[in-house]
C-alpha positions as CSV (number, residue, x, y, z in Angstrom):
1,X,24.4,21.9,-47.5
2,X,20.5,22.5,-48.8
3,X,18.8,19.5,-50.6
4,X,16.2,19.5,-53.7
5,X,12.8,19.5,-52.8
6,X,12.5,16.4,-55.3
7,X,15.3,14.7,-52.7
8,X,13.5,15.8,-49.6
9,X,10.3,14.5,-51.0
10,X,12.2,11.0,-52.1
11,X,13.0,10.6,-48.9
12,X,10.5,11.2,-46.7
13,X,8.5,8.6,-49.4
14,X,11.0,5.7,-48.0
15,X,9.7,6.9,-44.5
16,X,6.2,6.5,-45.4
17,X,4.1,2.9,-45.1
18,X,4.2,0.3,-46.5
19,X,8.4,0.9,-46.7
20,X,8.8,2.4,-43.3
21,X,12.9,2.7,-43.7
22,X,14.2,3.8,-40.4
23,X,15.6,6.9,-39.6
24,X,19.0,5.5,-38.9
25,X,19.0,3.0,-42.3
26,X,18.4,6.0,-44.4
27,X,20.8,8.3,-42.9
28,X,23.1,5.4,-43.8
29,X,21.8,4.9,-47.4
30,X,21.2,8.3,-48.0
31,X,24.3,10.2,-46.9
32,X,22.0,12.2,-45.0
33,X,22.6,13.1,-41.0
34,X,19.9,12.0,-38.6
35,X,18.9,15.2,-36.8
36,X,18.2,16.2,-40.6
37,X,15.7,13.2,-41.2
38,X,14.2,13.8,-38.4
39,X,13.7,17.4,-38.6
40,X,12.1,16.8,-42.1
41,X,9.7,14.3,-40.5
42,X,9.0,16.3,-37.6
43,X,8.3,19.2,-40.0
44,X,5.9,16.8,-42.1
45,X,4.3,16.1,-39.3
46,X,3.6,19.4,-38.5
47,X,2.3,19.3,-42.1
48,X,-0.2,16.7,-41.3
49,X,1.1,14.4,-43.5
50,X,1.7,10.7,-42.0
51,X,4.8,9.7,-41.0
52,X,5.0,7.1,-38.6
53,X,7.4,5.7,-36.8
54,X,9.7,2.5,-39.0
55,X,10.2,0.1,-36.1
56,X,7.1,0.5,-35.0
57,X,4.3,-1.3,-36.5
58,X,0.6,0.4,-37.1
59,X,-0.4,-0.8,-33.8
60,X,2.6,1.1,-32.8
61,X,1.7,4.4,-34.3
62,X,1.3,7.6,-32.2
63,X,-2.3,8.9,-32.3
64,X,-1.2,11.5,-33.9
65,X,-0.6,9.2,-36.5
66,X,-3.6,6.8,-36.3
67,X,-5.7,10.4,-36.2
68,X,-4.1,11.0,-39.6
69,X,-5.0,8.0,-40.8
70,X,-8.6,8.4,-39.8
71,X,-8.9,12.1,-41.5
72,X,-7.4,10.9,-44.7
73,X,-9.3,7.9,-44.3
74,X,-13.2,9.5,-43.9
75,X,-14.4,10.1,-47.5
76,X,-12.7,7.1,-49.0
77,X,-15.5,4.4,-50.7
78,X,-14.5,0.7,-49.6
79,X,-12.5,0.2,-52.3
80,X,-10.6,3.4,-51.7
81,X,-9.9,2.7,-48.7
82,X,-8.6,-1.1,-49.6
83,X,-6.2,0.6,-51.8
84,X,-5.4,3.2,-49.4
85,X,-4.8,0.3,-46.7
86,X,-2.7,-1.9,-48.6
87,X,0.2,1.1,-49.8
88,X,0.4,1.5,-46.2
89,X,0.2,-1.9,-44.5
90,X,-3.0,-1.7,-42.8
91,X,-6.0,-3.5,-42.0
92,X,-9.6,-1.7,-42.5
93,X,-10.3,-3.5,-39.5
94,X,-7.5,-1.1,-38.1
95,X,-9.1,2.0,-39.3
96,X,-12.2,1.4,-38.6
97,X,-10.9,0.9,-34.8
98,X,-9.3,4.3,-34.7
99,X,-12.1,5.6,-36.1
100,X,-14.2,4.3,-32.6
101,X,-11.3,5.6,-30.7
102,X,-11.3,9.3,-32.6
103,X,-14.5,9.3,-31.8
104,X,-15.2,7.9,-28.0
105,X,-12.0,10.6,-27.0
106,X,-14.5,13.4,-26.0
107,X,-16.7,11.3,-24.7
108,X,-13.5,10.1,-22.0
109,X,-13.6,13.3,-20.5
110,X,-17.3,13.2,-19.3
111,X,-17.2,9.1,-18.4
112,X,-14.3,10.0,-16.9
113,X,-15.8,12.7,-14.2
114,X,-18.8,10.3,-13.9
115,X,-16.1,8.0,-13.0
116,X,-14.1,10.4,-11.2
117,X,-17.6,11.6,-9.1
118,X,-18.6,8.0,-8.2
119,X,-15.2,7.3,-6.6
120,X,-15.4,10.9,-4.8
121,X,-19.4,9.5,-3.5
122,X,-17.7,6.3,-2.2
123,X,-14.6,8.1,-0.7
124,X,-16.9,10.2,1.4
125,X,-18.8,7.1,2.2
126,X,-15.9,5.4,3.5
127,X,-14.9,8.7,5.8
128,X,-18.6,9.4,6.9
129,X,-18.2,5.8,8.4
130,X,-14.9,6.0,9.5
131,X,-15.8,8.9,11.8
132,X,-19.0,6.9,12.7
133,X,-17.0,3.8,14.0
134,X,-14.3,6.3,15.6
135,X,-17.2,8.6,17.4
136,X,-18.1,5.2,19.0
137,X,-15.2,3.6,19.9
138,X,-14.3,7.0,21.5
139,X,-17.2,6.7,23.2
140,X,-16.7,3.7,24.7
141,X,-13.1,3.8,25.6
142,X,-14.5,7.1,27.7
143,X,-17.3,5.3,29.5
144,X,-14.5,2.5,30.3
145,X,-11.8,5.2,31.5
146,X,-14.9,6.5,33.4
147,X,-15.9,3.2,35.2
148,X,-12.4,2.9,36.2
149,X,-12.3,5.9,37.7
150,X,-15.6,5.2,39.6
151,X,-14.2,1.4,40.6
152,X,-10.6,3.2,42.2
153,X,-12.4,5.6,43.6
154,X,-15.2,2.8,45.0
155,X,-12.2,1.2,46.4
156,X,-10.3,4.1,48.2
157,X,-14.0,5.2,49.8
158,X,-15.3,1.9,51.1
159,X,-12.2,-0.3,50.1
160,X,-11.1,-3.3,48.4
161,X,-13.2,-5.8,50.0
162,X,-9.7,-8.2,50.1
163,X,-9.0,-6.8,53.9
164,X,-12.0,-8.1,55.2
């Protein structure tokens, strides 16, 4: 059974903040199976329109969807974006967060290798004086295996020194 476009479009508008009606209240309201509602989101999505999740609060948004926010977000004036905020149940505060997130994500990648080559540096650190400390116990164990060869051998050539 097809629906309207003016239906599918009704609906989604329930999905959308500041309603967020789940998935499984509007299948019930609606008449309308699950696996459809969610294939209309998910095909919305791929839209780039913003559909978050219902139980899940804007804090609880993918960043997908905190990403859409942001790009719909970045011309808006102050009072735009109050206006924008409030149909959807956000702060600016919130916005302005992703925002700093959106745009520190490349910059993960290279404090992430810095990260990544400081922990290799140490790691070979820790090895170079592992070996050290190993090389010279080795060491000493063989100059103590080697006096106690010298002391049985001592003591078979001139003896123990106890007979006497």
């Amino acid at each position: 059974m097809g629906y309207s476009p003016e239906r599918k479009s009704a609906v989604l508008k329930r999905m959308l903040p500041p309603n967020n009606t789940a998935i499984r209240q509007l299948s019930q309201e609606e008449g309308i199976s699950e696996a459809t509602l969610h294939k209309w989101r998910a095909e919305a999505r791929g839209k780039g329109q913003l559909l978050p999740d219902a139980d899940a609060g804007p804090e609880g948004w993918s960043s997908r969807d905190k990403f859409a926010a942001v790009l719909e977000t970045a011309a808006l004036n102050e009072a735009d974006l109050a206006e924008y905020c409030r149909k959807r149940g956000l702060y600016s505060a919130q916005i302005t967060a992703w925002r700093s997130a959106c745009e520190q994500a490349n910059d993960w990648d290279r404090a992430s290798t810095a990260r990544l080559g400081r922990a290799t540096k140490d790691e070979k650190k820790r090895v170079k004086d592992l070996e050290r400390e190993l090389t010279r116990k080795d060491r000493a164990l063989a100059e103590t295996a080697a006096l106690l060869v010298l002391r049985k051998k001592a003591a078979a050539i001139w003896g123990d020194g106890e007979d006497a």
